[in-house]
Each structure stands twice: as structure tokens, then as C-alpha cells.
PDB file with one MODEL, atoms N, CA, C and O in Angstrom:
MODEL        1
ATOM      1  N   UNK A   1       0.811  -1.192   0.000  1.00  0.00           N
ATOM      2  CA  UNK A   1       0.000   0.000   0.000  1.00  0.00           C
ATOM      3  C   UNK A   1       0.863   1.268   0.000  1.00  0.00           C
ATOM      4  O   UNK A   1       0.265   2.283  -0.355  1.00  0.00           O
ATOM      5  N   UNK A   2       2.341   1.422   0.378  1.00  0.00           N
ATOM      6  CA  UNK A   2       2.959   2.327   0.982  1.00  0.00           C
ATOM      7  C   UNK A   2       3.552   2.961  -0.846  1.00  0.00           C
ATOM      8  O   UNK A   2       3.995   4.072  -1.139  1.00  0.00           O
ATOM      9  N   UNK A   3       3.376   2.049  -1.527  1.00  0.00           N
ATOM     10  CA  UNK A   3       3.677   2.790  -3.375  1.00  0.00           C
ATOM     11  C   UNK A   3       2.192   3.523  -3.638  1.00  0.00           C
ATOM     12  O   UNK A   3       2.192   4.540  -4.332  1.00  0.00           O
ATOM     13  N   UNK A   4       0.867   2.997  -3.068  1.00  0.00           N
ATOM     14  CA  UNK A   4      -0.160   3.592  -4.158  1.00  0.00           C
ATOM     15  C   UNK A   4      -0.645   4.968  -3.127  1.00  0.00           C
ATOM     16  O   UNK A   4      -1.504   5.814  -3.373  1.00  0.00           O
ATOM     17  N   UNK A   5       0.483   4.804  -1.576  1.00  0.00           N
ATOM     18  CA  UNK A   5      -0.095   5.861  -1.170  1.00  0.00           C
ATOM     19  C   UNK A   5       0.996   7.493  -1.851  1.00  0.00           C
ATOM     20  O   UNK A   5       0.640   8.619  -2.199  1.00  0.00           O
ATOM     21  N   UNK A   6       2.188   6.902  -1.778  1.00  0.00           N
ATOM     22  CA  UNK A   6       3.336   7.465  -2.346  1.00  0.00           C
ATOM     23  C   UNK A   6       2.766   8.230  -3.393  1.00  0.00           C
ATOM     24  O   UNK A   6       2.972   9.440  -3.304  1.00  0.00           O
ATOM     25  N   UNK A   7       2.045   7.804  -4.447  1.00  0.00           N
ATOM     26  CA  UNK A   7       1.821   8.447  -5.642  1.00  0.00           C
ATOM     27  C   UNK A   7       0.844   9.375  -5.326  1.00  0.00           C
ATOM     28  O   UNK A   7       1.075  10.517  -5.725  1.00  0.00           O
ATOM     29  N   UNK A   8      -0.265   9.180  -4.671  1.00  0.00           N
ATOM     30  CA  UNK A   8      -1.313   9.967  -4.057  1.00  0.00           C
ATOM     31  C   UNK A   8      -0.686  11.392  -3.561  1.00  0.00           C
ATOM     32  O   UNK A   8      -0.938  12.508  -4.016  1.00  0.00           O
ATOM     33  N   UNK A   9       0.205  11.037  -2.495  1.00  0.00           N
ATOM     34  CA  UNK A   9       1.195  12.201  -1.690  1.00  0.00           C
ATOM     35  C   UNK A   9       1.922  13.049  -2.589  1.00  0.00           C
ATOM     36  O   UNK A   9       2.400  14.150  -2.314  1.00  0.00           O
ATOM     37  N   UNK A  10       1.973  12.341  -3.880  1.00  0.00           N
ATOM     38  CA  UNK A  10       3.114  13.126  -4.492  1.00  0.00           C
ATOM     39  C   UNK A  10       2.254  13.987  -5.505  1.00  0.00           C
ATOM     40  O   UNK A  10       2.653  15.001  -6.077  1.00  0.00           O
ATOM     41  N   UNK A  11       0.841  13.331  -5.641  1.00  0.00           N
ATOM     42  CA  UNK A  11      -0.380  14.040  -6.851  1.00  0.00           C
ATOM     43  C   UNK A  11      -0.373  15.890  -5.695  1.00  0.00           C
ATOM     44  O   UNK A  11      -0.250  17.070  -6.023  1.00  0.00           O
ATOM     45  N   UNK A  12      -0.596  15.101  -4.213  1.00  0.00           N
ATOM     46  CA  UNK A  12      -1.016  16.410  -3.576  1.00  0.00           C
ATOM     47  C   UNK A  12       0.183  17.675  -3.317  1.00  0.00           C
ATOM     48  O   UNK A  12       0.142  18.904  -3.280  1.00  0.00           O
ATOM     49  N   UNK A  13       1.244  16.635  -3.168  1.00  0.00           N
ATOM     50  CA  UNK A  13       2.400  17.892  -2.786  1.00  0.00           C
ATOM     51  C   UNK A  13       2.159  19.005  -4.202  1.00  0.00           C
ATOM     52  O   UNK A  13       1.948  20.217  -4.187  1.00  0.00           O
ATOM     53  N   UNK A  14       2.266  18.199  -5.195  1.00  0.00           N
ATOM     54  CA  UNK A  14       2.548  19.097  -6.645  1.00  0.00           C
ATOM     55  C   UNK A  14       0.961  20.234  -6.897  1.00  0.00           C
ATOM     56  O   UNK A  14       0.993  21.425  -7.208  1.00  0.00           O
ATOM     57  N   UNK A  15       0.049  19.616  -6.712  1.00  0.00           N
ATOM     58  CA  UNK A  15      -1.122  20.181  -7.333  1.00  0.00           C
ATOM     59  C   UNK A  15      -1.663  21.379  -5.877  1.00  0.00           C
ATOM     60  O   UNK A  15      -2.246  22.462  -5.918  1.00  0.00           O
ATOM     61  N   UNK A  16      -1.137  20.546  -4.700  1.00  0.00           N
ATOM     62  CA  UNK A  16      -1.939  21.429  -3.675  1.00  0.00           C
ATOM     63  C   UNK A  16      -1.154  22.198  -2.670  1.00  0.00           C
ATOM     64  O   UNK A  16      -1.372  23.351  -2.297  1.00  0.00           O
ATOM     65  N   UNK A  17       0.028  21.188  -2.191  1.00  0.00           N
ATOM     66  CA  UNK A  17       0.779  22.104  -1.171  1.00  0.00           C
ATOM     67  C   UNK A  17       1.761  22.871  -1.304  1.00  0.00           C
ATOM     68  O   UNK A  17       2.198  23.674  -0.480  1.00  0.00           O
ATOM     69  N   UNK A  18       2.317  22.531  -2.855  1.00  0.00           N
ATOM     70  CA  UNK A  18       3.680  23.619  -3.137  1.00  0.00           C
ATOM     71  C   UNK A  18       3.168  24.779  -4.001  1.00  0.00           C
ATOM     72  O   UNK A  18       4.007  25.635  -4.282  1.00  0.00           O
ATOM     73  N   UNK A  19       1.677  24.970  -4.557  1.00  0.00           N
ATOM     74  CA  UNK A  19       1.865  26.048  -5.416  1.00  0.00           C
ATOM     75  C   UNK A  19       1.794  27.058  -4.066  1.00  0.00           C
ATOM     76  O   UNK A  19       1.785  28.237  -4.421  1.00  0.00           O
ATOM     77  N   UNK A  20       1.748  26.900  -2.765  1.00  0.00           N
ATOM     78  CA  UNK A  20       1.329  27.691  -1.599  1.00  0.00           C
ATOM     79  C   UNK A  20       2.382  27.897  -0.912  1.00  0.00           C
ATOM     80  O   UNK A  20       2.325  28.572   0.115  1.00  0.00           O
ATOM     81  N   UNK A  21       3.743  27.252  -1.437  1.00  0.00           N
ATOM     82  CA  UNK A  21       4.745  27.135  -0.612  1.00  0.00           C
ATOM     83  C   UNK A  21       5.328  26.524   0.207  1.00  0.00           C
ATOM     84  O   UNK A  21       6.297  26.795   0.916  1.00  0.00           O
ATOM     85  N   UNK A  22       4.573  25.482   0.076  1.00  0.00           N
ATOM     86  CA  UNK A  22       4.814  24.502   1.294  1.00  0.00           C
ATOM     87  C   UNK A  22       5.023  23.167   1.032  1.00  0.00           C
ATOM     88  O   UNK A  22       5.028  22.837  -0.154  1.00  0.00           O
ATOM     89  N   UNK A  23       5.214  22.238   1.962  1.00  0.00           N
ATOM     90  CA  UNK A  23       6.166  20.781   0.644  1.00  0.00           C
ATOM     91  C   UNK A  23       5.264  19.366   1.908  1.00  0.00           C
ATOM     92  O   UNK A  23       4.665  19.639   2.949  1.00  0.00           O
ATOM     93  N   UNK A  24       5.381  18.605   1.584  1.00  0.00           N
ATOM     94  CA  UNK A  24       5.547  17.549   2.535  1.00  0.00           C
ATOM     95  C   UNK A  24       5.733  16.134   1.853  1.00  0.00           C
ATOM     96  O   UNK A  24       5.352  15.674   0.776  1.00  0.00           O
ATOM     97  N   UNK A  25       6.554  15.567   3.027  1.00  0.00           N
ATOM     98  CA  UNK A  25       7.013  14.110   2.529  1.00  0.00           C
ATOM     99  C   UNK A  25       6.270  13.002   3.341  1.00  0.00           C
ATOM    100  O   UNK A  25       5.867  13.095   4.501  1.00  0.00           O
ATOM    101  N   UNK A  26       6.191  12.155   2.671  1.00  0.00           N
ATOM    102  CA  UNK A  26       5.806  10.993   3.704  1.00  0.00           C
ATOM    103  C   UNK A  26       6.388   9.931   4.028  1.00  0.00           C
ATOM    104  O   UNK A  26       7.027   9.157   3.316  1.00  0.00           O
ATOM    105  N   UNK A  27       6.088   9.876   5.510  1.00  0.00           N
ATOM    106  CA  UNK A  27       7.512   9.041   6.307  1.00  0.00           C
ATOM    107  C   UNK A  27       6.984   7.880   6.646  1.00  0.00           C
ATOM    108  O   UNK A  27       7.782   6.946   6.736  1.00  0.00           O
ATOM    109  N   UNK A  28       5.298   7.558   6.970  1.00  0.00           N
ATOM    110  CA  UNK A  28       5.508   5.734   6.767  1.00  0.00           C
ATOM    111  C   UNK A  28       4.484   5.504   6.856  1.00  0.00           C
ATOM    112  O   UNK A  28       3.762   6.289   7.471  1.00  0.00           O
ATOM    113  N   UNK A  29       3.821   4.037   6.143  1.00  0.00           N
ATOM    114  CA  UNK A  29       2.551   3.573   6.279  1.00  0.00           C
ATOM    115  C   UNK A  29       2.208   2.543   6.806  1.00  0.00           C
ATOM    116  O   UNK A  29       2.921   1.591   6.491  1.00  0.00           O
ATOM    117  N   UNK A  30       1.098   2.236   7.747  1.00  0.00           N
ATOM    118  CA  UNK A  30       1.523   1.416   9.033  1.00  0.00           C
ATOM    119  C   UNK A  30       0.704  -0.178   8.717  1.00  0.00           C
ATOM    120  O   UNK A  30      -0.121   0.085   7.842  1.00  0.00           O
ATOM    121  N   UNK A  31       0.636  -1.161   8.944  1.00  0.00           N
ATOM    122  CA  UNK A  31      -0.158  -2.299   8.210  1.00  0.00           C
ATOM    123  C   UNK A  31      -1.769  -2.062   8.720  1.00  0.00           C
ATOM    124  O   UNK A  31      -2.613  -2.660   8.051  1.00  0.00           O
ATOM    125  N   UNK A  32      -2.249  -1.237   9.849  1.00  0.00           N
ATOM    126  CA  UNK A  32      -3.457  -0.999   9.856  1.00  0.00           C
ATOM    127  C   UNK A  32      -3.690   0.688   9.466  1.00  0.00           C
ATOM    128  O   UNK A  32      -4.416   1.506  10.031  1.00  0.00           O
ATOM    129  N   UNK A  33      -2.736   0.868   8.221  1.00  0.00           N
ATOM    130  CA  UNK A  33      -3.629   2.117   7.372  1.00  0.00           C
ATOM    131  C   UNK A  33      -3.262   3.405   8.200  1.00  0.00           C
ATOM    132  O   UNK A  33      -4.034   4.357   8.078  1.00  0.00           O
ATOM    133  N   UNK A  34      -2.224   3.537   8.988  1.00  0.00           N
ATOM    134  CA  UNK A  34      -1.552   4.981   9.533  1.00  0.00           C
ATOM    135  C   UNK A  34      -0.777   5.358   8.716  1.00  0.00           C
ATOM    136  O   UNK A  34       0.371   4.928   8.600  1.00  0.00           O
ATOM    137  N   UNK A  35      -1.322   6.268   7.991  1.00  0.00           N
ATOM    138  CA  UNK A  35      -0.134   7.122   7.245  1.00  0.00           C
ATOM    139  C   UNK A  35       0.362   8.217   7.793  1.00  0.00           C
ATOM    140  O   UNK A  35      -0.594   8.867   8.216  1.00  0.00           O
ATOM    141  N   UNK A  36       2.077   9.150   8.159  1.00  0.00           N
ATOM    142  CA  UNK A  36       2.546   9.867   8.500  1.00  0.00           C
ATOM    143  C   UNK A  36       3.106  10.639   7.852  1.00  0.00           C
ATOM    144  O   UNK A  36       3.901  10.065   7.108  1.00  0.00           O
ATOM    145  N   UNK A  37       3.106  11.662   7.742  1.00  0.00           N
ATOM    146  CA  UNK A  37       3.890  12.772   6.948  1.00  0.00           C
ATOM    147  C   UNK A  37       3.910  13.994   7.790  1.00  0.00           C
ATOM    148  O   UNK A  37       3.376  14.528   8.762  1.00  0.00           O
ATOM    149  N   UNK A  38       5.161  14.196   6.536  1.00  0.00           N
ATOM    150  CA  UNK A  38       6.424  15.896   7.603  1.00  0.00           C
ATOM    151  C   UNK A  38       5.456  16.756   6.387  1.00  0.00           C
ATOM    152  O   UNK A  38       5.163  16.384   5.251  1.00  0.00           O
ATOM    153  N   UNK A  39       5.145  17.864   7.011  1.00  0.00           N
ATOM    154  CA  UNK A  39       4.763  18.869   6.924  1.00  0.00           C
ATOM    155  C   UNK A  39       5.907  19.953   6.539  1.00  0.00           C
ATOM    156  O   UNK A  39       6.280  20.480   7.587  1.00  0.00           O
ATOM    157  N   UNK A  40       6.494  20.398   5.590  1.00  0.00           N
ATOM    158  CA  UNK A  40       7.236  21.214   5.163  1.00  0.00           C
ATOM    159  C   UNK A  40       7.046  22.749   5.056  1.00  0.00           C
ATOM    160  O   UNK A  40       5.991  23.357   5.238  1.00  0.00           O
ATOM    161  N   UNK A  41       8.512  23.378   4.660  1.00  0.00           N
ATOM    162  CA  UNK A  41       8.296  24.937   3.999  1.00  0.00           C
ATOM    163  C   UNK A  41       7.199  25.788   4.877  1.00  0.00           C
ATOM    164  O   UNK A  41       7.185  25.844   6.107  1.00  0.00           O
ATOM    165  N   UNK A  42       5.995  26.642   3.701  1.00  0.00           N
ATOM    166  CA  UNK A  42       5.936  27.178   4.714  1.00  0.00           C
ATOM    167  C   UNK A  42       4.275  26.746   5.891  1.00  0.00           C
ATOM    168  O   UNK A  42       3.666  27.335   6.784  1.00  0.00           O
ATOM    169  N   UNK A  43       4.154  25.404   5.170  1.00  0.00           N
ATOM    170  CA  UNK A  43       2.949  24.555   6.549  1.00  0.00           C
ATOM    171  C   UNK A  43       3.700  24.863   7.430  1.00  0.00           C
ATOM    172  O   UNK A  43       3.304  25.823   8.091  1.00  0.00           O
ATOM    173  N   UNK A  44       4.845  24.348   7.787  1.00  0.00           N
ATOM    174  CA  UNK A  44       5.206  24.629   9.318  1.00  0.00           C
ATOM    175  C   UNK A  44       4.624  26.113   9.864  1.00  0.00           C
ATOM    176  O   UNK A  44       4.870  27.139   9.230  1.00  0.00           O
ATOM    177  N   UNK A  45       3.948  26.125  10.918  1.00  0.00           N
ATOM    178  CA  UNK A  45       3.712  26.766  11.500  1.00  0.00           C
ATOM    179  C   UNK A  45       2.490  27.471  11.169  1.00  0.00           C
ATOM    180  O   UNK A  45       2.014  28.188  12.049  1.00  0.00           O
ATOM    181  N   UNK A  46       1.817  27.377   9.891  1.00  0.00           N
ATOM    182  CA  UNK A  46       0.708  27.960   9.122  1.00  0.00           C
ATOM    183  C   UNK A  46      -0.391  27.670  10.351  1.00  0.00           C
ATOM    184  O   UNK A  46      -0.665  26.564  10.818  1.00  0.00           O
ATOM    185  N   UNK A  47      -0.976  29.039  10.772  1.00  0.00           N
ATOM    186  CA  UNK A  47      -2.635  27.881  10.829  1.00  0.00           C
ATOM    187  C   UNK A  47      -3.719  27.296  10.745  1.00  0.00           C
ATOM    188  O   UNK A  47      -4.567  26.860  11.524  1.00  0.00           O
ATOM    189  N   UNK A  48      -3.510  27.373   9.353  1.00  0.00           N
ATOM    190  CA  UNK A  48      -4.721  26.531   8.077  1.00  0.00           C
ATOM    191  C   UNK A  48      -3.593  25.149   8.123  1.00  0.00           C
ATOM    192  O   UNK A  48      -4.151  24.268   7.470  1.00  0.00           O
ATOM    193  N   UNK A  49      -2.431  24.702   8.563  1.00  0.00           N
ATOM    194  CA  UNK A  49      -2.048  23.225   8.480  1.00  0.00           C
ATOM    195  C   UNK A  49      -3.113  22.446   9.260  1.00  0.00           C
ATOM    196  O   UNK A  49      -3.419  21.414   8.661  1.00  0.00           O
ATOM    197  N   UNK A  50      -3.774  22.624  10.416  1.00  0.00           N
ATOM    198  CA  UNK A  50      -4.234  21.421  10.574  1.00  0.00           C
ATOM    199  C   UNK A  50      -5.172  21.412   9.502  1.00  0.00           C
ATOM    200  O   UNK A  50      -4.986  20.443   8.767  1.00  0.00           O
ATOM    201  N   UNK A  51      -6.008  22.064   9.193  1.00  0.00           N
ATOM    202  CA  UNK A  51      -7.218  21.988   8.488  1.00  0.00           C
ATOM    203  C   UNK A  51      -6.813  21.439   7.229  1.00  0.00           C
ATOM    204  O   UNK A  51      -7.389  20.435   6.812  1.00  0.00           O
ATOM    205  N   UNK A  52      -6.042  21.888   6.680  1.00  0.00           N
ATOM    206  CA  UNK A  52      -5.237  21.565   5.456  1.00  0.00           C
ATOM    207  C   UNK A  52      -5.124  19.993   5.433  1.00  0.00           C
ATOM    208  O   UNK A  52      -5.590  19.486   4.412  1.00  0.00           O
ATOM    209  N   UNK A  53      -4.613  19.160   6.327  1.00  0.00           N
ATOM    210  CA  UNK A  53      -4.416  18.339   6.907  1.00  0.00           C
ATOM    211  C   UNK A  53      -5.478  17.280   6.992  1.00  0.00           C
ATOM    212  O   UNK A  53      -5.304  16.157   6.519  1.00  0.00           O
ATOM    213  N   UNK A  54      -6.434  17.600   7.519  1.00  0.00           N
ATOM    214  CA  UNK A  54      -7.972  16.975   8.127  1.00  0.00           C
ATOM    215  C   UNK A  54      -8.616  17.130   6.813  1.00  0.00           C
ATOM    216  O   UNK A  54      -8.584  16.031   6.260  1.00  0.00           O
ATOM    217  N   UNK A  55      -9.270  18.138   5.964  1.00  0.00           N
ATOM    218  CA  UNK A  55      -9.851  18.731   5.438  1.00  0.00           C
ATOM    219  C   UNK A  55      -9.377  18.611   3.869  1.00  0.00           C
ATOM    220  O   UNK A  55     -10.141  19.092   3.032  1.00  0.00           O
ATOM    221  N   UNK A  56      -8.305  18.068   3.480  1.00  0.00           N
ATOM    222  CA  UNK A  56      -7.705  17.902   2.323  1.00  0.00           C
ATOM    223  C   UNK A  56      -6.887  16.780   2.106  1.00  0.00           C
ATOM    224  O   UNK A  56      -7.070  16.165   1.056  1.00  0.00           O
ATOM    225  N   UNK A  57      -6.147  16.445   2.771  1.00  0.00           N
ATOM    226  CA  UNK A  57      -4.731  15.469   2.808  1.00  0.00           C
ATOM    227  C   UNK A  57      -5.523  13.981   2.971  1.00  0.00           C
ATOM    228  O   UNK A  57      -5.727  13.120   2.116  1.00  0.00           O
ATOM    229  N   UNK A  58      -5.952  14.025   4.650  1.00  0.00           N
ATOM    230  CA  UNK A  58      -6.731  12.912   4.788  1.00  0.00           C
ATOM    231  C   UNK A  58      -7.850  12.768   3.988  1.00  0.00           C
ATOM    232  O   UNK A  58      -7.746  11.821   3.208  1.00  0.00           O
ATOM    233  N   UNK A  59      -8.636  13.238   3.934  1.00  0.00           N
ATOM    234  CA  UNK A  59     -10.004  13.437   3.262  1.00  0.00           C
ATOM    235  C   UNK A  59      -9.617  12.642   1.708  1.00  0.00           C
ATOM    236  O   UNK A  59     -10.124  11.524   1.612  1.00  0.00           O
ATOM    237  N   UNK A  60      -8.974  12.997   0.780  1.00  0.00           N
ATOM    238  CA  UNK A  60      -8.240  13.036  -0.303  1.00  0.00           C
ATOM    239  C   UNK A  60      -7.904  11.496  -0.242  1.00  0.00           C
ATOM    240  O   UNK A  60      -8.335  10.764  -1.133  1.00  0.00           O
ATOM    241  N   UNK A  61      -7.051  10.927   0.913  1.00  0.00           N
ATOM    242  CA  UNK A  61      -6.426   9.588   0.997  1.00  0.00           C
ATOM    243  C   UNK A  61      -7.030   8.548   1.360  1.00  0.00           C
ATOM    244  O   UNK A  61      -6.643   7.399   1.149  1.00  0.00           O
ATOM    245  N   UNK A  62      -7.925   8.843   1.876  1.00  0.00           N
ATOM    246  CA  UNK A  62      -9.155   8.046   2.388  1.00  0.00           C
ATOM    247  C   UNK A  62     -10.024   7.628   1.181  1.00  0.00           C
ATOM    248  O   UNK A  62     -10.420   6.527   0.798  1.00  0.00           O
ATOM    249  N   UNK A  63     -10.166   8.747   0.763  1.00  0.00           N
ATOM    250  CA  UNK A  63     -11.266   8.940  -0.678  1.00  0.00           C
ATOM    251  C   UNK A  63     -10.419   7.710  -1.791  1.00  0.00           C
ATOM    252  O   UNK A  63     -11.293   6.967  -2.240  1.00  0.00           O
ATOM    253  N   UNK A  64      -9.323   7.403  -2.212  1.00  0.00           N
ATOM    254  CA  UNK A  64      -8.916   7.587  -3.456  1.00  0.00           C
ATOM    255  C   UNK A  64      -8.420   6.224  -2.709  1.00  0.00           C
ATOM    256  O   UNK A  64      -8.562   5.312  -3.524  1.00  0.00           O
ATOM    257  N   UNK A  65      -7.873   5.703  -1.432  1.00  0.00           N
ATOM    258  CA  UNK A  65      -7.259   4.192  -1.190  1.00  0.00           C
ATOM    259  C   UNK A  65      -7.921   3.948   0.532  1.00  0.00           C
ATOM    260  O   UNK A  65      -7.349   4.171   1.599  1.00  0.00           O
ATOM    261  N   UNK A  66      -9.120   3.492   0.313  1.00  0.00           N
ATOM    262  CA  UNK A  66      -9.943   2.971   1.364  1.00  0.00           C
ATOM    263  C   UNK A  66      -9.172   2.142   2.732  1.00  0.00           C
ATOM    264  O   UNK A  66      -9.560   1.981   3.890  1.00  0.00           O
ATOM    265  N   UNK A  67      -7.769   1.661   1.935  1.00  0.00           N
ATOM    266  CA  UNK A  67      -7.623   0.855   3.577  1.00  0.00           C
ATOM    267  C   UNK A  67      -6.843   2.292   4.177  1.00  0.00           C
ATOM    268  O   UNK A  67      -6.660   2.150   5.386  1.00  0.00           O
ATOM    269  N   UNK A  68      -6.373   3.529   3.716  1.00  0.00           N
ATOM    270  CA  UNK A  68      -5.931   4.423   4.760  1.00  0.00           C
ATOM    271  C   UNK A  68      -7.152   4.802   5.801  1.00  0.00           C
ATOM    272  O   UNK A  68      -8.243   5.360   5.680  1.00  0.00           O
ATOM    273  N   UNK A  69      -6.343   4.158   6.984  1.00  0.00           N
ATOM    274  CA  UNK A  69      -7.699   4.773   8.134  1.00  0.00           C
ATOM    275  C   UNK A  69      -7.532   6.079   8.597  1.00  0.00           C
ATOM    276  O   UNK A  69      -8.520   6.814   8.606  1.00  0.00           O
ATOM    277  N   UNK A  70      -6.060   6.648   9.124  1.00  0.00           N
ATOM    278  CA  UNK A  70      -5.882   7.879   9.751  1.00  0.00           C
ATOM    279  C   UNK A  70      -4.434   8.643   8.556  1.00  0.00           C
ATOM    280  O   UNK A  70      -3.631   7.959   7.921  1.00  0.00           O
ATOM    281  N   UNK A  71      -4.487   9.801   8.571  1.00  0.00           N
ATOM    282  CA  UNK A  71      -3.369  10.857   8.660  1.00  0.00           C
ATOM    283  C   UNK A  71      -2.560  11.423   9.794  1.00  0.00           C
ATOM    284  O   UNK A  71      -3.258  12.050  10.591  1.00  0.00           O
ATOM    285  N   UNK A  72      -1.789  11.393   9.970  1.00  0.00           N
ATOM    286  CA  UNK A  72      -0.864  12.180  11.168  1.00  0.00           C
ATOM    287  C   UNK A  72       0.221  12.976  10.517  1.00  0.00           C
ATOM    288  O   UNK A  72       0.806  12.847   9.442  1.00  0.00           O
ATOM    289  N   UNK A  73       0.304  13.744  11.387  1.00  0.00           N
ATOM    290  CA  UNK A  73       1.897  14.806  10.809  1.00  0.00           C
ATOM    291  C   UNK A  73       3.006  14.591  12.173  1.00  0.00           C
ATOM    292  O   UNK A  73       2.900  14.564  13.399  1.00  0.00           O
ATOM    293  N   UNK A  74       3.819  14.495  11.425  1.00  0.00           N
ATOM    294  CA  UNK A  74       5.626  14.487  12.384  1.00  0.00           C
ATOM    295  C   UNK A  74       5.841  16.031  12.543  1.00  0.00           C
ATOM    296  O   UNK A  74       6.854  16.460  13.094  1.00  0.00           O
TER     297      UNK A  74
ENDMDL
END
């Protein structure tokens, strides 16, 4: 699962979080569907990241590969 989430992460960094300035990578996917990612540039510290986060990232990963259960940020 940790390639079809990879591609997902990488659809959003390009289309959603860097035209804003901001980057993130993802650091691991867990066998019951925890995905983690670093929050980059300028998310750090933004505070539309959580929402961004809840409201887009997860929402988005959930939608598109059903066994992701949660999002978290490092």
C-alpha cells in the first residue's frame, strides 16, 4: 500500500501544497492504514495546516485508497 499511497502524496504535494509554498514528505505507512507525513516549507507553522491536513490530505487519501484509516503529521 505504501507505493499507491506514495503516488497519491506526491499528486497532492505538486497540485496542492507547493503552489502555496509549502512541501511535505511521507515518512511511513503502518499495516493498519496509519499514514505519517512531515509537513514542510511554509505549513510549518501555518494555521490553516491542521485543516489543510484533516480537510484535504486525509479526506483526499481516504477517498482515493480505502484501507488508509488515519493521517498524522511528524
Amino acid at each position: 500500500m505504501r507505493e499507491e499511497v506514495a503516488k497519491v502524496v506526491e499528486l497532492l504535494r505538486v497540485n496542492v501544497v507547493q503552489p502555496d509554498g509549502g512541501d511535505l514528505e511521507l515518512v511511513s505507512v503502518t499495516d493498519d492504514g496509519t499514514v505519517t507525513i512531515r509537513l514542510m516549507g511554509s505549513c510549518v507553522g501555518c494555521s490553516s495546516s491542521t485543516t489543510t491536513l484533516r480537510n484535504g490530505i486525509e479526506r483526499y487519501l481516504r477517498h482515493k485508497l480505502p484501507g488508509v484509516t488515519r493521517v498524522i503529521a511528524v
